[in-house]
N, CA, C and O atoms as CSV, one atom per row, in Angstrom:
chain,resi,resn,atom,element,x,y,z
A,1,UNK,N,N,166.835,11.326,-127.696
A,1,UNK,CA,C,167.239,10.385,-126.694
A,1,UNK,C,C,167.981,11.079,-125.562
A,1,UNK,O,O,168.071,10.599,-124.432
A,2,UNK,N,N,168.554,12.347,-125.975
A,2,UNK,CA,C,169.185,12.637,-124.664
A,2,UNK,C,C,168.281,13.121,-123.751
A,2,UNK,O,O,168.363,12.697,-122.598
A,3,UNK,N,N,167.322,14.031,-124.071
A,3,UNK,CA,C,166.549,14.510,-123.533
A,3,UNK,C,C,165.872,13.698,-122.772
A,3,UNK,O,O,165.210,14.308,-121.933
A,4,UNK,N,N,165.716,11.868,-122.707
A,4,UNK,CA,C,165.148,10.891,-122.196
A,4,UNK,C,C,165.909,10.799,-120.698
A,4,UNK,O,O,165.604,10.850,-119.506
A,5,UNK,N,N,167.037,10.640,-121.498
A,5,UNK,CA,C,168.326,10.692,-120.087
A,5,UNK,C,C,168.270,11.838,-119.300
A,5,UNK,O,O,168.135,11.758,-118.079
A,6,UNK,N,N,168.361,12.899,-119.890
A,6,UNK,CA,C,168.090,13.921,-118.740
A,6,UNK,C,C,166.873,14.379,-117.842
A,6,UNK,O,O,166.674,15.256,-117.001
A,7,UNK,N,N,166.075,13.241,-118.497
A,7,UNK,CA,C,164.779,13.847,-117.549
A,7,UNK,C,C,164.374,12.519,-116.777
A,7,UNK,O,O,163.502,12.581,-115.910
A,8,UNK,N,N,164.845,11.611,-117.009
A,8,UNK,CA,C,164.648,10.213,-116.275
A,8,UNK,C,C,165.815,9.415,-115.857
A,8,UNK,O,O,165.804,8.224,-115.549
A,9,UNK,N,N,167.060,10.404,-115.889
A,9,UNK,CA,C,168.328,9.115,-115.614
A,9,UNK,C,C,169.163,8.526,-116.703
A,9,UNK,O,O,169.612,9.100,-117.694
A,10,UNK,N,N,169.288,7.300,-116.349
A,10,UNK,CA,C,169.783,6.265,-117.130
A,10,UNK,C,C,168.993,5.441,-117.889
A,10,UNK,O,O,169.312,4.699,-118.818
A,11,UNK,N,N,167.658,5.708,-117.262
A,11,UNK,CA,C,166.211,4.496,-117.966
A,11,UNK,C,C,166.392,3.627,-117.462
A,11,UNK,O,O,165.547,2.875,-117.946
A,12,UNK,N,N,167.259,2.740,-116.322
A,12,UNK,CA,C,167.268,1.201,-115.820
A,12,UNK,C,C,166.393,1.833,-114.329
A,12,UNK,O,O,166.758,2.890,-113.815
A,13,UNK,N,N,165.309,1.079,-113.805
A,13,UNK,CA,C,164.731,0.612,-113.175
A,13,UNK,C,C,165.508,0.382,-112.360
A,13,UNK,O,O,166.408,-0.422,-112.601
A,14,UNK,N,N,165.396,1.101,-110.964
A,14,UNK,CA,C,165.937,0.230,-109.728
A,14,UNK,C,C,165.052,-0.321,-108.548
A,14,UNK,O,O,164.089,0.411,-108.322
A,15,UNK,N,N,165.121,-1.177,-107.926
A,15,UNK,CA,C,164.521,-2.083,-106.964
A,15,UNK,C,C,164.865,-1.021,-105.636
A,15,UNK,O,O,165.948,-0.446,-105.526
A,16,UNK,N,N,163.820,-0.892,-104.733
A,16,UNK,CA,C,163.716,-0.036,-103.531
A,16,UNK,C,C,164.341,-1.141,-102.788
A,16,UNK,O,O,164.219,-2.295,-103.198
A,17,UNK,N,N,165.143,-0.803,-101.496
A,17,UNK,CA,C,166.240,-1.286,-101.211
A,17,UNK,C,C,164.973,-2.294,-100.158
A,17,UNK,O,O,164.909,-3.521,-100.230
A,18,UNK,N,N,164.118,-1.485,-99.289
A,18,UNK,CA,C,163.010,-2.216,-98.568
A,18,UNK,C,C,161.908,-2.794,-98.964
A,18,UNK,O,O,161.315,-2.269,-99.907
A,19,UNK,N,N,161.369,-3.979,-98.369
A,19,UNK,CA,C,159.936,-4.478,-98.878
A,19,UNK,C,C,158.774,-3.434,-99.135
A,19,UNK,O,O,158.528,-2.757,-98.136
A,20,UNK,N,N,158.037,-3.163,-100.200
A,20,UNK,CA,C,156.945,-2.554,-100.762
A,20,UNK,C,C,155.780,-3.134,-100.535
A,20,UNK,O,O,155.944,-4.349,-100.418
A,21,UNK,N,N,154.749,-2.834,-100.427
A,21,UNK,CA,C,153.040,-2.963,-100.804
A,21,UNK,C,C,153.402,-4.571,-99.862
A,21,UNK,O,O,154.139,-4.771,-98.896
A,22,UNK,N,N,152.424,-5.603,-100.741
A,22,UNK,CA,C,152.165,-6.281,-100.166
A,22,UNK,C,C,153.392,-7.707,-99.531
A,22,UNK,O,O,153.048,-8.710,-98.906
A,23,UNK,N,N,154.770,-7.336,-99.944
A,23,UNK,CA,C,155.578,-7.936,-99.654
A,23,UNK,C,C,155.875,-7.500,-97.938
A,23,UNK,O,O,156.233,-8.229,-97.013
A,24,UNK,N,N,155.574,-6.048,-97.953
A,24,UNK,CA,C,155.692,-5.592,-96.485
A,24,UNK,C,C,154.851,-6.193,-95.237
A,24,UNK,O,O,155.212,-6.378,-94.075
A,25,UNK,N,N,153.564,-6.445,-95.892
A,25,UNK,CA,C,152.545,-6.695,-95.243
A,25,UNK,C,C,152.486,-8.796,-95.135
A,25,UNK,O,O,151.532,-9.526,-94.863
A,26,UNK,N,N,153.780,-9.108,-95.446
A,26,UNK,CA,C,153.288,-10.900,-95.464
A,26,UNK,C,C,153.271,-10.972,-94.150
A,26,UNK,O,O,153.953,-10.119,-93.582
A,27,UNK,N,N,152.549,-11.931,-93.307
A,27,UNK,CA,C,152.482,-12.553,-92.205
A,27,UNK,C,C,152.767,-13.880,-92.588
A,27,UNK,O,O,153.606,-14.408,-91.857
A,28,UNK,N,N,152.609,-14.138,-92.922
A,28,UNK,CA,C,153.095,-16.050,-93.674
A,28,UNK,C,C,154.247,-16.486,-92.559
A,28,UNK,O,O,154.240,-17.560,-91.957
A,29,UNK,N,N,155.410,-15.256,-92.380
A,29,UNK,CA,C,156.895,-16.037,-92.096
A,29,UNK,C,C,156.955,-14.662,-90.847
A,29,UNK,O,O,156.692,-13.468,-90.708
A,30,UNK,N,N,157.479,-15.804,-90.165
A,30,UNK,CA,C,157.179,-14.997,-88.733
A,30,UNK,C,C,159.171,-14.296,-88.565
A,30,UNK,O,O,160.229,-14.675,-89.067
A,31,UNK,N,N,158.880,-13.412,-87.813
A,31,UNK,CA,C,160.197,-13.013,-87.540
A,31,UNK,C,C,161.073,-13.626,-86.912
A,31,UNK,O,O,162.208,-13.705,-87.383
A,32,UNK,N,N,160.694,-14.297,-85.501
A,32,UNK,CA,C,161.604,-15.427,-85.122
A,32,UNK,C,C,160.331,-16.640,-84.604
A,32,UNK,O,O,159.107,-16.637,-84.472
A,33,UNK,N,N,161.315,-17.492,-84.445
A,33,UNK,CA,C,161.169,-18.608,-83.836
A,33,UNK,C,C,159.715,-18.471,-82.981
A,33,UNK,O,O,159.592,-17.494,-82.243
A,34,UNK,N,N,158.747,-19.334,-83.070
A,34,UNK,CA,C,157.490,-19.509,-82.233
A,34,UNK,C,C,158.038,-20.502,-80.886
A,34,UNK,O,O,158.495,-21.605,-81.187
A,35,UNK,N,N,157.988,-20.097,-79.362
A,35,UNK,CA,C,158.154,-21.706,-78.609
A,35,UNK,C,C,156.891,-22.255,-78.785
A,35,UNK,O,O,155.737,-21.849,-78.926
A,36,UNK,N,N,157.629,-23.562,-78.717
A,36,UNK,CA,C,156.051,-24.402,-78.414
A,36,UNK,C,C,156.197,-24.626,-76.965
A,36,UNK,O,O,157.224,-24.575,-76.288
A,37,UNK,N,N,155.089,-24.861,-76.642
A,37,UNK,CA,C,154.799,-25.572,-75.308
A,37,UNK,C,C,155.390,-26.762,-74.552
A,37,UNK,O,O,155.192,-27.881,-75.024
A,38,UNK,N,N,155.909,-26.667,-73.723
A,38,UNK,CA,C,156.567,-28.343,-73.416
A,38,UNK,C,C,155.695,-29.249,-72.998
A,38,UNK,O,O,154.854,-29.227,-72.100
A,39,UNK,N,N,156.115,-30.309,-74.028
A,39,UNK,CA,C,155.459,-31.578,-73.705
A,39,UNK,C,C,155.227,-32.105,-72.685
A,39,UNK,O,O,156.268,-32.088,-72.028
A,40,UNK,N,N,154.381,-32.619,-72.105
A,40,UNK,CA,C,154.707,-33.449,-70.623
A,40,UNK,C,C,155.219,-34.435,-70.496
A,40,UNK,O,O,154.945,-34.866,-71.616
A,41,UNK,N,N,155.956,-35.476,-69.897
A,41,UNK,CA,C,156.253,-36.297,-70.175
A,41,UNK,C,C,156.812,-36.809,-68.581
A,41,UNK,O,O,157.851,-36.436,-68.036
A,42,UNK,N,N,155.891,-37.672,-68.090
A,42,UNK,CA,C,156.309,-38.145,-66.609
A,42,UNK,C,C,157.491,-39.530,-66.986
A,42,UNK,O,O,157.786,-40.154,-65.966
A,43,UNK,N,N,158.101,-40.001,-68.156
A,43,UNK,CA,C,158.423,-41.455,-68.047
A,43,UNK,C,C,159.950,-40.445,-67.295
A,43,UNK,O,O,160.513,-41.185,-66.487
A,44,UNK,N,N,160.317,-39.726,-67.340
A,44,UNK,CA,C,161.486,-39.171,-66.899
A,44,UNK,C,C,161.355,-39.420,-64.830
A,44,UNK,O,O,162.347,-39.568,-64.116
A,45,UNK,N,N,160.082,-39.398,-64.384
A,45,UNK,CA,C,159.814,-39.604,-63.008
A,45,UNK,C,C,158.987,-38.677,-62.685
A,45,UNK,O,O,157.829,-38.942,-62.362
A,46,UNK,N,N,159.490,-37.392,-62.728
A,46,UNK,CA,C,158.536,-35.652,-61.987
A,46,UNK,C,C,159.045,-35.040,-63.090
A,46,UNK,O,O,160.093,-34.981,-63.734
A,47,UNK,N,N,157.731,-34.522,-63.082
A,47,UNK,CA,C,157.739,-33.599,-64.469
A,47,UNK,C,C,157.471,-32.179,-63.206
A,47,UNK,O,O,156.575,-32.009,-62.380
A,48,UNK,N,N,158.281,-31.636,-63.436
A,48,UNK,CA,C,158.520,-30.440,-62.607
A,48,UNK,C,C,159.523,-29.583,-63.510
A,48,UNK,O,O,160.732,-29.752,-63.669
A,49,UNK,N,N,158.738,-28.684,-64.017
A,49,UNK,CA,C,158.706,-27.372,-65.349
A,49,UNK,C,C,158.363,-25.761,-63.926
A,49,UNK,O,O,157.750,-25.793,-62.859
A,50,UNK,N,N,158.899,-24.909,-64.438
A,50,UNK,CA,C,158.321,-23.818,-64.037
A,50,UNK,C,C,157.210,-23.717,-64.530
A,50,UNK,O,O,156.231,-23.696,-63.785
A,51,UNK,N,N,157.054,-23.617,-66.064
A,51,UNK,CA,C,155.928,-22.819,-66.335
A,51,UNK,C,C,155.029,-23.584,-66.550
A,51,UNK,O,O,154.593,-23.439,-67.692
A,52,UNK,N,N,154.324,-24.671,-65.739
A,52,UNK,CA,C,153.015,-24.925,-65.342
A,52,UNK,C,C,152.277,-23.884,-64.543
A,52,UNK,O,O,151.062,-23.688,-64.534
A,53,UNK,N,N,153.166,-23.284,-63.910
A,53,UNK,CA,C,152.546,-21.992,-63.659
A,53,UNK,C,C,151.944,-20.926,-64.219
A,53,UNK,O,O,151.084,-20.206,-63.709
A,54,UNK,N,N,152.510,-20.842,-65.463
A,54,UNK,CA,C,152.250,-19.767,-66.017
A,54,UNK,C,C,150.659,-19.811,-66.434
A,54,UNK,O,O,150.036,-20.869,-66.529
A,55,UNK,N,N,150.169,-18.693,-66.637
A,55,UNK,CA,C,148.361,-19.031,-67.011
A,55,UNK,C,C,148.519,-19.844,-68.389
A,55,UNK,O,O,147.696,-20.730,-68.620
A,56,UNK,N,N,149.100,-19.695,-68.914
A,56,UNK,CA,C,148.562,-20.711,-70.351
A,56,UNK,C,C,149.069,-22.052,-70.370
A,56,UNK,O,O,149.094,-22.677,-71.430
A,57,UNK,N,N,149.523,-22.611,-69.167
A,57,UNK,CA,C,150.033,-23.792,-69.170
A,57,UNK,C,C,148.785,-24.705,-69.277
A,57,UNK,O,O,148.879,-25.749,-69.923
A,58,UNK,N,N,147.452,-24.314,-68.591
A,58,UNK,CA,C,146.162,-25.307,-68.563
A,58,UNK,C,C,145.429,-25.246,-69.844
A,58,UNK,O,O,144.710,-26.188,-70.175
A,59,UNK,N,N,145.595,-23.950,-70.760
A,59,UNK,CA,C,145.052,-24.048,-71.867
A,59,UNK,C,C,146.826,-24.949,-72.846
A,59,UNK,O,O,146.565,-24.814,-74.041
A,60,UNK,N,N,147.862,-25.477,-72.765
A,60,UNK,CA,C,148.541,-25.617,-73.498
A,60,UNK,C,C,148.048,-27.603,-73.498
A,60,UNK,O,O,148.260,-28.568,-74.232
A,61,UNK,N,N,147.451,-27.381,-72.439
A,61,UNK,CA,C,147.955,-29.307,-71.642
A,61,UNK,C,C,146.271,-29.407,-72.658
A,61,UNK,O,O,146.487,-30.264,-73.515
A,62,UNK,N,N,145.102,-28.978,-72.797
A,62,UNK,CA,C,143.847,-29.027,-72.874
A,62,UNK,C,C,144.013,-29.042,-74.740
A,62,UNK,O,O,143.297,-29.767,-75.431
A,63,UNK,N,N,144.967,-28.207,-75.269
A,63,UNK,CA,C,145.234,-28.057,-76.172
A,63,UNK,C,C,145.803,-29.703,-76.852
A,63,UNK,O,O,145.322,-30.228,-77.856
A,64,UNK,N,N,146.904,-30.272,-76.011
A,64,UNK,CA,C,147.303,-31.051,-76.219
A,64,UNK,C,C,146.601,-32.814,-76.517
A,64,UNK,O,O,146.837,-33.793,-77.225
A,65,UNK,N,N,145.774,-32.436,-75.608
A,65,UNK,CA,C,144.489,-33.378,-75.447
A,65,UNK,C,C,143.550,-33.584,-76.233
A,65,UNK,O,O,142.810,-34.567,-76.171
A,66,UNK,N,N,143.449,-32.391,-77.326
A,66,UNK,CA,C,142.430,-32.414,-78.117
A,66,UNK,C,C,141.902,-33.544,-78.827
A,66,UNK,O,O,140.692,-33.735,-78.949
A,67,UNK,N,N,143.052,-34.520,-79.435
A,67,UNK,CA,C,143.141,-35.459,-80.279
A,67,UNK,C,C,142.774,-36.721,-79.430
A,67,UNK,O,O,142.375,-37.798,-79.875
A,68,UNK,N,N,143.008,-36.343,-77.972
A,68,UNK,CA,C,142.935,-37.824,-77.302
A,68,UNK,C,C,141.865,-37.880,-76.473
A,68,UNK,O,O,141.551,-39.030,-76.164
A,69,UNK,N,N,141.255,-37.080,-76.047
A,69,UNK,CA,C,139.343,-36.733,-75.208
A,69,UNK,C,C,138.739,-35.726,-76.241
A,69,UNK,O,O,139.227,-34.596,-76.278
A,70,UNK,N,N,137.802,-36.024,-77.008
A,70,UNK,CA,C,136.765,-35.457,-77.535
A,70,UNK,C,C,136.022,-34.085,-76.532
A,70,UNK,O,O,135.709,-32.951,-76.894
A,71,UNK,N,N,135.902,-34.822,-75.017
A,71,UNK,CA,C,134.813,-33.513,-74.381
A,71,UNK,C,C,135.630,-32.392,-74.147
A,71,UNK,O,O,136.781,-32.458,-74.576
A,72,UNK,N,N,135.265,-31.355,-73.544
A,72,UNK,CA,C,135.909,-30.001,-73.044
A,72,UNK,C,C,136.338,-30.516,-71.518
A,72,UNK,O,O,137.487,-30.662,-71.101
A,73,UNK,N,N,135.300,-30.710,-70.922
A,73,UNK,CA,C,135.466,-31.019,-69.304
A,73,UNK,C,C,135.846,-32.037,-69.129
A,73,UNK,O,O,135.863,-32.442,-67.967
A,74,UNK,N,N,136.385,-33.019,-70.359
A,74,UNK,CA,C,137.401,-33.712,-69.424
A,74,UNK,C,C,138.637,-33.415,-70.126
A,74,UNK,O,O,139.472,-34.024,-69.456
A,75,UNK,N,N,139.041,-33.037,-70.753
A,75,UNK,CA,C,140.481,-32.142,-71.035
A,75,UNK,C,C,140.755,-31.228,-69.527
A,75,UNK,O,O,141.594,-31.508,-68.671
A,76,UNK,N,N,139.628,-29.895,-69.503
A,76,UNK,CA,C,140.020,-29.719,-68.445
A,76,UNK,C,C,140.183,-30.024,-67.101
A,76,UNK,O,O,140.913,-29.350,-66.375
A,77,UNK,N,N,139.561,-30.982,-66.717
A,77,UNK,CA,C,139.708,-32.387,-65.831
A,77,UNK,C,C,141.272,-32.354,-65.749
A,77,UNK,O,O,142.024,-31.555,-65.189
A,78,UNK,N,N,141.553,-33.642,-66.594
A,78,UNK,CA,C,142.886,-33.470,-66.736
A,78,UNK,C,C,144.019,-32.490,-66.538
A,78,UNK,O,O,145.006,-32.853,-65.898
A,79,UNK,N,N,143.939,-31.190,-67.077
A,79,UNK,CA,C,144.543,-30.063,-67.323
A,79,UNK,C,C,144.388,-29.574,-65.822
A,79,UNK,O,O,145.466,-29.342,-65.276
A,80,UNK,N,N,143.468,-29.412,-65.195
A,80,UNK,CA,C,143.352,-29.116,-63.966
A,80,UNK,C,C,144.010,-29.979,-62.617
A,80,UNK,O,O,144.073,-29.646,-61.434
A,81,UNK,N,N,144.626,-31.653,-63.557
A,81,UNK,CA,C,145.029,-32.194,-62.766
A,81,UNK,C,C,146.599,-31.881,-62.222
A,81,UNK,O,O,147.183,-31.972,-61.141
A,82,UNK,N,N,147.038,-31.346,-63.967
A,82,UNK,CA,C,148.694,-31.529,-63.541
A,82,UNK,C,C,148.770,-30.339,-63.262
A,82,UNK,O,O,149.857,-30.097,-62.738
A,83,UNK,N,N,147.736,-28.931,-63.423
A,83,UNK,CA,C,148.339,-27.944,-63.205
A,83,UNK,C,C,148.279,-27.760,-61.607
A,83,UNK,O,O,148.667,-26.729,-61.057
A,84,UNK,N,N,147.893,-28.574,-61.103
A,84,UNK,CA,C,148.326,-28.468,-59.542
A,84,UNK,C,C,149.594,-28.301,-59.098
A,84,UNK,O,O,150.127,-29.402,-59.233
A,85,UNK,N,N,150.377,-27.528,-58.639
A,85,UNK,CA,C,151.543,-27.269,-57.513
A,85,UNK,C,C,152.107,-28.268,-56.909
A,85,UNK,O,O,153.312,-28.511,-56.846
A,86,UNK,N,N,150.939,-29.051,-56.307
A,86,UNK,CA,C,151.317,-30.201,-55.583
A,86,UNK,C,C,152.865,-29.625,-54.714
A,86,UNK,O,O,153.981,-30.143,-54.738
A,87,UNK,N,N,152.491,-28.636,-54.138
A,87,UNK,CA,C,153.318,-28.289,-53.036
A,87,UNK,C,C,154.851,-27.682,-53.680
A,87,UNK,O,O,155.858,-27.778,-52.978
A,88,UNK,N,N,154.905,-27.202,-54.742
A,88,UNK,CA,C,155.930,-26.765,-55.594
A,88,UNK,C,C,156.550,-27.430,-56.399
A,88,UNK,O,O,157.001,-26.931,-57.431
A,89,UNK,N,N,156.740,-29.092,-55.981
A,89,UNK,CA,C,157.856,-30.008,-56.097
A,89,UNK,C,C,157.447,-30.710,-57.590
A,89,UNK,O,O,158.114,-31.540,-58.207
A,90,UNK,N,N,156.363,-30.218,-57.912
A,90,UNK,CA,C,156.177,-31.181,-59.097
A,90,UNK,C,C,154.892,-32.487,-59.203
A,90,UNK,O,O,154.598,-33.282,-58.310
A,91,UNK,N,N,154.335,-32.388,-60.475
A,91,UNK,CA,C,153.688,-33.973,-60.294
A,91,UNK,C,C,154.291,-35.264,-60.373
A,91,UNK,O,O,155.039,-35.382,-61.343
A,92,UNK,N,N,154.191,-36.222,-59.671
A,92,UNK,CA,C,155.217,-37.672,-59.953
A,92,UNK,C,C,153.799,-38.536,-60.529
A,92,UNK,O,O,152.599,-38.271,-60.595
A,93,UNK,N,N,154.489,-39.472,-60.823
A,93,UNK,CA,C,153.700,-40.942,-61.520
A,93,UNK,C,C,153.009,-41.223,-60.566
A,93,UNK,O,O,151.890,-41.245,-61.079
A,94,UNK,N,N,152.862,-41.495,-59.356
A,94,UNK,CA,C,152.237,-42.069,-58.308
A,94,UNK,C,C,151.033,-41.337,-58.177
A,94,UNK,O,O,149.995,-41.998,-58.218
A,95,UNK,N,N,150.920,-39.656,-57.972
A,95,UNK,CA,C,150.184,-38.167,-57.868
A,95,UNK,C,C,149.502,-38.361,-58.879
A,95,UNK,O,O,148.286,-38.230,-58.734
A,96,UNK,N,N,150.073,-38.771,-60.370
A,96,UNK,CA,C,149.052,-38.656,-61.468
A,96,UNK,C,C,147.845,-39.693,-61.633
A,96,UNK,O,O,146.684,-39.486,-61.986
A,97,UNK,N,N,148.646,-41.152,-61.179
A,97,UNK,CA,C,147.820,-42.192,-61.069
A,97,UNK,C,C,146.580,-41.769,-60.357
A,97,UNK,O,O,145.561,-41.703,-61.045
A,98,UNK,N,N,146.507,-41.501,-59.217
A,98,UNK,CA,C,145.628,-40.936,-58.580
A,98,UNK,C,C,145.163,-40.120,-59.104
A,98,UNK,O,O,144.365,-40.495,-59.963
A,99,UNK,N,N,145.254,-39.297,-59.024
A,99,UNK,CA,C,144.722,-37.952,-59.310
A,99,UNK,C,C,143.764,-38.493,-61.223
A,99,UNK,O,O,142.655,-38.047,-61.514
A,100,UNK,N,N,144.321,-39.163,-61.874
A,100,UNK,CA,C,143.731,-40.136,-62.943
A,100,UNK,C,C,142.258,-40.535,-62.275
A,100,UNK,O,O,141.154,-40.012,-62.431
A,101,UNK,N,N,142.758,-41.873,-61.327
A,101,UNK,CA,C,142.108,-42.956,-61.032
A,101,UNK,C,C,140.610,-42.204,-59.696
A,101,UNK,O,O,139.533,-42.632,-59.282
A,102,UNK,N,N,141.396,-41.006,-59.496
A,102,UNK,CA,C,140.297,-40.510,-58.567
A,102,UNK,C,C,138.878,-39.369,-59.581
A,102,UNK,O,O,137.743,-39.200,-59.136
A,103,UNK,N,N,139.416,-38.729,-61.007
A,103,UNK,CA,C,138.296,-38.797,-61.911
A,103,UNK,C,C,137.970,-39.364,-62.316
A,103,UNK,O,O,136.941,-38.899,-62.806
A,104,UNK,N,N,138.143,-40.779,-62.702
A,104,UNK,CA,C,137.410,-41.894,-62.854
A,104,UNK,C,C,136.332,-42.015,-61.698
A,104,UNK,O,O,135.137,-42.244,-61.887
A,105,UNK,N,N,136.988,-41.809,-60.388
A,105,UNK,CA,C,135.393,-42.620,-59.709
A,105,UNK,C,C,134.737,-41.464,-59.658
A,105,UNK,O,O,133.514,-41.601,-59.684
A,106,UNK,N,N,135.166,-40.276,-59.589
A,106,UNK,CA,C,134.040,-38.957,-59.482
A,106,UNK,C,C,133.179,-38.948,-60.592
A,106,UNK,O,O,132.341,-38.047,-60.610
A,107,UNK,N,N,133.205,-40.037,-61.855
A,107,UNK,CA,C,132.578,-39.884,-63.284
A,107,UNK,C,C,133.221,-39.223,-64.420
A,107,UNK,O,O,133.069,-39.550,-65.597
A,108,UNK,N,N,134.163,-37.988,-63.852
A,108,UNK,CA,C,134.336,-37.558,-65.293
A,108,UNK,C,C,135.164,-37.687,-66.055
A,108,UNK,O,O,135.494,-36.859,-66.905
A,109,UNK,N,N,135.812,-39.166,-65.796
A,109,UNK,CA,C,136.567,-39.778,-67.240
A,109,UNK,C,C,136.342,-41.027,-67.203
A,109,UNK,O,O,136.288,-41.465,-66.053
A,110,UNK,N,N,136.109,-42.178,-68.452
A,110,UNK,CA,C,136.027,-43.470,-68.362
A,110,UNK,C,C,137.371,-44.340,-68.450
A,110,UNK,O,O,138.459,-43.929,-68.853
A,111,UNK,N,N,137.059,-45.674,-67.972
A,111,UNK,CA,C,138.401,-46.801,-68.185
A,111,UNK,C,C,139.226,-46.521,-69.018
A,111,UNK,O,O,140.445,-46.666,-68.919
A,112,UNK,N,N,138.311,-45.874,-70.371
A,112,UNK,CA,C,139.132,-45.986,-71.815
A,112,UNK,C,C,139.886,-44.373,-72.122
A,112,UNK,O,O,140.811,-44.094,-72.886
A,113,UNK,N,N,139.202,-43.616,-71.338
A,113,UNK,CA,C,139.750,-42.316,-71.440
A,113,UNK,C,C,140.824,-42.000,-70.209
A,113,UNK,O,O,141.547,-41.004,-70.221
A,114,UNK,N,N,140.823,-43.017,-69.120
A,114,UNK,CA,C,142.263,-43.085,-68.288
A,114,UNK,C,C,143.436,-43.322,-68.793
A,114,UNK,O,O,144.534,-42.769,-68.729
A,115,UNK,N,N,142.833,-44.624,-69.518
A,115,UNK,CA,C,143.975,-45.265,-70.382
A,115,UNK,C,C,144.750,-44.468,-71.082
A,115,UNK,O,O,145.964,-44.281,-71.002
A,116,UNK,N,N,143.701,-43.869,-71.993
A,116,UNK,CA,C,144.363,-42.880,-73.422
A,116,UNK,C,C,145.434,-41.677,-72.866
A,116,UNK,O,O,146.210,-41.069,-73.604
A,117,UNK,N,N,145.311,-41.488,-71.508
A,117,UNK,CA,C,145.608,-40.543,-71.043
A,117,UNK,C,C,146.740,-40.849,-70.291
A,117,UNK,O,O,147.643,-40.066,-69.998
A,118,UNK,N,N,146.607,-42.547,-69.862
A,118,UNK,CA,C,148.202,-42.697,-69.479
A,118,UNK,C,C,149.246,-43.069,-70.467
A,118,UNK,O,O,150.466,-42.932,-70.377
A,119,UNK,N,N,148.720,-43.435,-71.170
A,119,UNK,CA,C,149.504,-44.032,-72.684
A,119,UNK,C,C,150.108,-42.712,-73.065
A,119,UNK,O,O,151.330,-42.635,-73.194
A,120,UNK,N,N,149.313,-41.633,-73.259
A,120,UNK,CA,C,149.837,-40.357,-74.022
A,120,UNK,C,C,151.260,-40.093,-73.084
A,120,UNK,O,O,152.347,-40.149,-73.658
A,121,UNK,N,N,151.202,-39.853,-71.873
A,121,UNK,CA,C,151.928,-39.338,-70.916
A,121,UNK,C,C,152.897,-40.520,-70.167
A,121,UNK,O,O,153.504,-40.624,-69.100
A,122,UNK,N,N,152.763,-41.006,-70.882
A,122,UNK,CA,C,153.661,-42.222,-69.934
A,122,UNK,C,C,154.089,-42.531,-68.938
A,122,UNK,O,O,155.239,-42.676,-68.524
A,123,UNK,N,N,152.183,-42.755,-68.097
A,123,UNK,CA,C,152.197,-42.684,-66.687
A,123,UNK,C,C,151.676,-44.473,-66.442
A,123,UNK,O,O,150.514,-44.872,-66.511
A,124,UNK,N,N,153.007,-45.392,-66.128
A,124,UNK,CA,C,152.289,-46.752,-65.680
A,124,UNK,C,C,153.148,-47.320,-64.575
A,124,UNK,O,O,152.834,-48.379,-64.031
């Protein structure tokens, strides 16, 4: 038995102080915090955000839509509506109505897909 000890220690097993093999490798749990995207939300009056600017603001709004327009082109319809500038200041309720009510008559959204779309955003 001594000879055990002297060629291996004490014999207790110790735990490596850092993650090993596949504990190193989890992606499951992210390191920090993910942002999400900000919601839109006109019932406040002007939804005036910086980062509608940013490029992924039209894929975030198109994203958002998924559940409420089935097509592609009219998500981006939409998405193309608020990501307008509209002169820096922001989109207001009045801008969206329109800007709504004017793809409706161009065809590419119906009565029922205006609706869904003011209901979501709480544009009345």
């Amino acid at each position: 038995m001594g000879l055990f000890k002297d060629l291996f220690g004490s014999g207790t097993l110790q735990k490596p102080a850092g993650p090993t093999g596949l504990e190193a490798n989890n992606f499951d749990q992210p390191n920090k915090p993910i942002d999400q995207p900000k919601k839109i939300d006109l019932r406040g009056g002007v939804y005036d955000d910086p980062s509608r600017f940013d490029p992924t603001f039209r894929h975030n709004v198109e994203q958002d839509l998924r559940g409420t327009l089935k097509s592609f082109a009219t998500r981006d319809a939409v998405a193309r509506l608020f990501r307008e500038s509209r002169g820096g200041r922001g989109i207001t309720k009045p801008e969206a109505k329109s800007g709504l009510n004017k793809l409706r008559d161009e065809g590419k959204l119906t009565n029922d897909q205006v609706r869904a779309v003011r209901r979501k955003y709480g544009i009345f």
